[in-house]
BARO-425638 format. One record per residue (C-alpha): x, y, z; residue in three letters. Coordinates in Angstrom, 1 decimal, always signed. Last residue first. Example, Ala and Ser with C-alpha at 12.3 -4.5 7.8 and 13.67 -1.06 7.14 Angstrom:
2
+--------+--------+--------+-----+
!     c1 !     c2 !     c3 ! res !
+--------+--------+--------+-----+
!  +13.7 !   -1.1 !   +7.1 ! SER !
!  +12.3 !   -4.5 !   +7.8 ! ALA !
+--------+--------+--------+-----+
//
This chain:
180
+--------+--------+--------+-----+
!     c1 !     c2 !     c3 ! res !
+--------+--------+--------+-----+
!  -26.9 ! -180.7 ! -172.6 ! UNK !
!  -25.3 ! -177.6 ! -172.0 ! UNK !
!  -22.5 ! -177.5 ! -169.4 ! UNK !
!  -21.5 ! -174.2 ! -167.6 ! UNK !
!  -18.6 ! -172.1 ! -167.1 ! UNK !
!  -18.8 ! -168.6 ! -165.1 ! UNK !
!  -16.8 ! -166.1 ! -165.7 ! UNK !
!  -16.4 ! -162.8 ! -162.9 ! UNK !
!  -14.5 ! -160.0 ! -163.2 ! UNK !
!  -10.6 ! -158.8 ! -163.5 ! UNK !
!   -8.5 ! -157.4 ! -165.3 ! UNK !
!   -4.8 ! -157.0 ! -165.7 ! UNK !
!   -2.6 ! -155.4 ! -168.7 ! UNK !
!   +1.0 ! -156.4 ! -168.5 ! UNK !
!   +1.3 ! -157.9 ! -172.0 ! UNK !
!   -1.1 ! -156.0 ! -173.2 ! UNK !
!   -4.3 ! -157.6 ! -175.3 ! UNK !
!   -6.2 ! -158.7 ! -172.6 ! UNK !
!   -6.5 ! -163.2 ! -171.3 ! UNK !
!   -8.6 ! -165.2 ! -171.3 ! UNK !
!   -7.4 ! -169.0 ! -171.9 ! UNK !
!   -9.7 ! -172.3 ! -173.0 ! UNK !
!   -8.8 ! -175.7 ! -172.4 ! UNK !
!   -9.9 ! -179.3 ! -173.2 ! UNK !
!  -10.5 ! -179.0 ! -177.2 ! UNK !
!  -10.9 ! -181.9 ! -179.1 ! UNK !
!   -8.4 ! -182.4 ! -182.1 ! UNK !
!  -10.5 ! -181.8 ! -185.3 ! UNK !
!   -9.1 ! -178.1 ! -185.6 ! UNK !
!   -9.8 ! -174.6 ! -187.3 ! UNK !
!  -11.3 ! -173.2 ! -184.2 ! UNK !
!  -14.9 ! -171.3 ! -186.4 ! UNK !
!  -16.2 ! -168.6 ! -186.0 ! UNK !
!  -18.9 ! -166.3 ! -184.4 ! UNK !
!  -19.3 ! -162.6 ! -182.8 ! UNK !
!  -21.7 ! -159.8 ! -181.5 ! UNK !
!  -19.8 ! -157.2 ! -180.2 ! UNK !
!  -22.5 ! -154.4 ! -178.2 ! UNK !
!  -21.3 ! -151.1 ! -177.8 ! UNK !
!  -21.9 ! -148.7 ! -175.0 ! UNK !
!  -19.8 ! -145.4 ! -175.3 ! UNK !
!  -17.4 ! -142.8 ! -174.3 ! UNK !
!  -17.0 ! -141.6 ! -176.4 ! UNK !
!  -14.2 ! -143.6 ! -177.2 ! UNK !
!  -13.4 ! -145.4 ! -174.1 ! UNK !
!  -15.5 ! -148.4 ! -174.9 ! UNK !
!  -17.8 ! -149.7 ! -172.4 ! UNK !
!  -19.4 ! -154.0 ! -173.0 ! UNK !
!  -22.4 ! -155.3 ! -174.2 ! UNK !
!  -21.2 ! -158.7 ! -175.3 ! UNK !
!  -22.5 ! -161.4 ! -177.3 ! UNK !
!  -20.6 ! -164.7 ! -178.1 ! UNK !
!  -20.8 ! -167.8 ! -181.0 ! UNK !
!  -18.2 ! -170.4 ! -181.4 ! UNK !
!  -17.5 ! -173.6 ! -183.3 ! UNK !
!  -15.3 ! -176.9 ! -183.8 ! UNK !
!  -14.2 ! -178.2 ! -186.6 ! UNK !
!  -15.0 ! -181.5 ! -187.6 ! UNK !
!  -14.2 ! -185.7 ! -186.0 ! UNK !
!  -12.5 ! -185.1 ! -183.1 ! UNK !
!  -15.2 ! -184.2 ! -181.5 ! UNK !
!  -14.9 ! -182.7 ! -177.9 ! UNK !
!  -15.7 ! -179.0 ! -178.2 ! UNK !
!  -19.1 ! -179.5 ! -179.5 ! UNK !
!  -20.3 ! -175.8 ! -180.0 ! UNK !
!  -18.2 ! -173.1 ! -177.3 ! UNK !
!  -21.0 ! -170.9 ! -176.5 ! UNK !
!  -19.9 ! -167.1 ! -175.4 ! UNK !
!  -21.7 ! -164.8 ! -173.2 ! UNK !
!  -21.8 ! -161.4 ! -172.3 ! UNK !
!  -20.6 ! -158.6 ! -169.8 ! UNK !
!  -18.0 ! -155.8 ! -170.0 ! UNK !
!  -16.8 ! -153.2 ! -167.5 ! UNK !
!  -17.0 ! -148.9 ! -167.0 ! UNK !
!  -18.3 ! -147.6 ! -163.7 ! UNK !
!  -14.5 ! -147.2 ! -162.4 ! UNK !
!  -13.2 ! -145.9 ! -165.9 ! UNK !
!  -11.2 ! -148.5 ! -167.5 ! UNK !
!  -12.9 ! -148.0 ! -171.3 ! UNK !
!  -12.8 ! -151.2 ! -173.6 ! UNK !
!  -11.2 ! -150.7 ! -177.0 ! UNK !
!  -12.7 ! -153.3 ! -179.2 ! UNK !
!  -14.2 ! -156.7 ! -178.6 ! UNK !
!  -12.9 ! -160.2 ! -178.4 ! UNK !
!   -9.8 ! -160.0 ! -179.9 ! UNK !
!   -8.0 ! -163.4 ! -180.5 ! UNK !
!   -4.7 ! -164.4 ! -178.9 ! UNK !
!   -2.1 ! -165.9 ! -181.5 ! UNK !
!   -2.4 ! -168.5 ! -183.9 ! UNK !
!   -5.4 ! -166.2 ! -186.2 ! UNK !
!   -7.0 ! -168.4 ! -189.3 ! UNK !
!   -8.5 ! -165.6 ! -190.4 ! UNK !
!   -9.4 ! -163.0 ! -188.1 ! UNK !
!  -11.9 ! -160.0 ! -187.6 ! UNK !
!  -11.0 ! -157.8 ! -185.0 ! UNK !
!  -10.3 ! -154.6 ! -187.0 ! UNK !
!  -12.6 ! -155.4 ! -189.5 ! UNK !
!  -15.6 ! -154.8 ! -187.0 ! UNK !
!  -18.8 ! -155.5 ! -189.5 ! UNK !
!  -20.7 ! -152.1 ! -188.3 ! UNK !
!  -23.4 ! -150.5 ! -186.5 ! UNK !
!  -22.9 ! -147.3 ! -186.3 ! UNK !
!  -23.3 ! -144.3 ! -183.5 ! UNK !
!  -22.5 ! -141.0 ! -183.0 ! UNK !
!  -23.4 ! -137.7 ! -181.4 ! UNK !
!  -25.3 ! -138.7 ! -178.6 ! UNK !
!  -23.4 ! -137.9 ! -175.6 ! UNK !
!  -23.5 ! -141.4 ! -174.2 ! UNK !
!  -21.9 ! -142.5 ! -177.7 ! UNK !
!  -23.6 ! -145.1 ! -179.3 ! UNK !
!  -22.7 ! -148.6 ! -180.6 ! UNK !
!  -23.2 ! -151.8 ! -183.2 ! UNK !
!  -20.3 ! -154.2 ! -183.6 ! UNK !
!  -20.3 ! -157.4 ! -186.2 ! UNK !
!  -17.9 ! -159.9 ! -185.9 ! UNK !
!  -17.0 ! -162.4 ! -188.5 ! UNK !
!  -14.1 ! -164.7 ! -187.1 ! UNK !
!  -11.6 ! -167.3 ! -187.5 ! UNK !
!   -9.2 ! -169.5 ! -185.3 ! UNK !
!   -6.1 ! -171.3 ! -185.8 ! UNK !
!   -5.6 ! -173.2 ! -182.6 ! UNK !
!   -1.8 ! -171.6 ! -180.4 ! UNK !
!   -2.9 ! -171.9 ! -177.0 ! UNK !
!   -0.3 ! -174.3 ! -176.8 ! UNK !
!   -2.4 ! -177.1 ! -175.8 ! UNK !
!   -5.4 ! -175.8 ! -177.5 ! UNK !
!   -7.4 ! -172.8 ! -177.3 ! UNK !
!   -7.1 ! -168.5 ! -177.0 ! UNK !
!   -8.8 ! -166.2 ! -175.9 ! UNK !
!   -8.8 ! -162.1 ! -175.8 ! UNK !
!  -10.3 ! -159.2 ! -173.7 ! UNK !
!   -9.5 ! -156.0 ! -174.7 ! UNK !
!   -7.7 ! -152.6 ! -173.6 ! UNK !
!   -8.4 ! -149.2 ! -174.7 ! UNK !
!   -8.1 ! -147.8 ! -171.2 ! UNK !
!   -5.9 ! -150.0 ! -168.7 ! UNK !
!   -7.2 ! -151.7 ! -165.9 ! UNK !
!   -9.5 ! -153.7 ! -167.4 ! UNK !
!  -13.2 ! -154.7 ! -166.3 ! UNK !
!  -15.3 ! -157.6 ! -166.3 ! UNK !
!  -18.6 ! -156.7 ! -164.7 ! UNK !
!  -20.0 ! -160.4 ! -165.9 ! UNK !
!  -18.5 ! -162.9 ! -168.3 ! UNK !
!  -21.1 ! -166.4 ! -168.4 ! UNK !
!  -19.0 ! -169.1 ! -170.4 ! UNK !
!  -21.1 ! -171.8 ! -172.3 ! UNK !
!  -19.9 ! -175.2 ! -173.5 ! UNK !
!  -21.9 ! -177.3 ! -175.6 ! UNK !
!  -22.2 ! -181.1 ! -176.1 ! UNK !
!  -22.0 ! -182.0 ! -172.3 ! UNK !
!  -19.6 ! -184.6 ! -170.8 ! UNK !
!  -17.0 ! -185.1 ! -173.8 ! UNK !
!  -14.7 ! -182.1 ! -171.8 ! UNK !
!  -14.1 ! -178.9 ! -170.7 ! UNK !
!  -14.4 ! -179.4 ! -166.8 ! UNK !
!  -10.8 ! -178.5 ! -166.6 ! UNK !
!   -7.9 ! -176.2 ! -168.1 ! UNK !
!   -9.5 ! -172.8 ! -167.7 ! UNK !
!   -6.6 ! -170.3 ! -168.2 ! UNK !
!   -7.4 ! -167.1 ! -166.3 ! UNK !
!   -4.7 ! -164.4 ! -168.0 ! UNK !
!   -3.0 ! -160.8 ! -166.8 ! UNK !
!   -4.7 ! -161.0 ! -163.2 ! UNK !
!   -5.9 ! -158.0 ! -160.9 ! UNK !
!   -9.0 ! -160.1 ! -159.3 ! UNK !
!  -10.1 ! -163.1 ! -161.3 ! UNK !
!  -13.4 ! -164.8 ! -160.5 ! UNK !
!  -13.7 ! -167.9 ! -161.8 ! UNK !
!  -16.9 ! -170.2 ! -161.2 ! UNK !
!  -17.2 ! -173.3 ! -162.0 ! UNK !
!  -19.3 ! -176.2 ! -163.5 ! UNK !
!  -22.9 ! -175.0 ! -163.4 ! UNK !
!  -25.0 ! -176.5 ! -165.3 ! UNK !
!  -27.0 ! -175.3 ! -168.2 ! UNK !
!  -30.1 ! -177.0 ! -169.2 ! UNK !
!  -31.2 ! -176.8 ! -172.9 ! UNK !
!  -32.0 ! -174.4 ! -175.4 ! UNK !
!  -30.2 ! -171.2 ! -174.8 ! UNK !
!  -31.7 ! -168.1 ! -176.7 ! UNK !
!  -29.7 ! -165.2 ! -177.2 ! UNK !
+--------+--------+--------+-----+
//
């Protein structure tokens, strides 16, 4: 992925054993994109996966058209595939991310996601991520290349992480910049 531009740093997050990280500043009319850095994220329990959510309530419709490509270490099967499973239209609730993330010590998840213009209040906003990330069938690498659309012309100020179980924790690093 190619970023044009100059990405500033804004914050750094680094959750340790937590079920959400809800990002409630530095989102703002400042800079025209928005990009979050994810590196060695990893969940606690197998088959787990990272999800987000906007607005006030956490509650923007949101959809998506991701595609997934993988391999299993041993060798004896890979696709590349549009993911169905995590493909939303007009989703509420928490959005999947990826697919089924292994918890194994060496397993974790790393990418990035642009948010596109988040403070208009004039169109819809945008998305696009990458991640190349462990899944516990396999086991395997897969990349989860993604984009949609946050079905809203309010601006968006806040972004949550959060996994798929209600008690499931992670944690990792995510870095917010600014893209001028």
């Amino acid at each position: 992925m190619m970023i044009l531009g100059n990405p500033t740093l804004i914050n750094t997050y680094t959750p340790s054993s937590v079920a959400s990280v809800e990002i409630t500043s530095g989102i703002d009319s400042t800079y025209s994109s928005y990009m979050f850095v994810f590196t060695d994220m990893h969940v606690e329990t197998a088959s787990n996966v990272l999800t987000f959510q906007t607005g006030a309530s956490y509650n923007t419709a949101t959809t998506t058209a991701p595609v997934v490509a993988y391999m299993y270490e041993s060798g004896t099967s890979d696709g590349f595939d549009f993911e169905g499973g995590i493909a939303w239209s007009s989703q509420t609730t928490m959005v999947e991310m990826h697919r089924r993330m292994g918890n194994d010590s060496d397993n974790c998840l790393a990418g990035i996601m642009i948010l596109y213009d988040p403070a208009s209040t004039t169109h819809d906003k945008f998305f696009y991520y990458n991640f190349n990330h462990t899944m516990d069938l396999g086991p395997a690498t897969a990349q989860t290349i993604n984009q949609g659309q946050i079905k809203t012309t309010s601006a968006i100020t806040q972004i949550k992480f959060s996994t798929n179980g209600v008690t499931t924790l992670f944690s990792g690093t995510i870095q917010l910049y600014g893209i001028t």
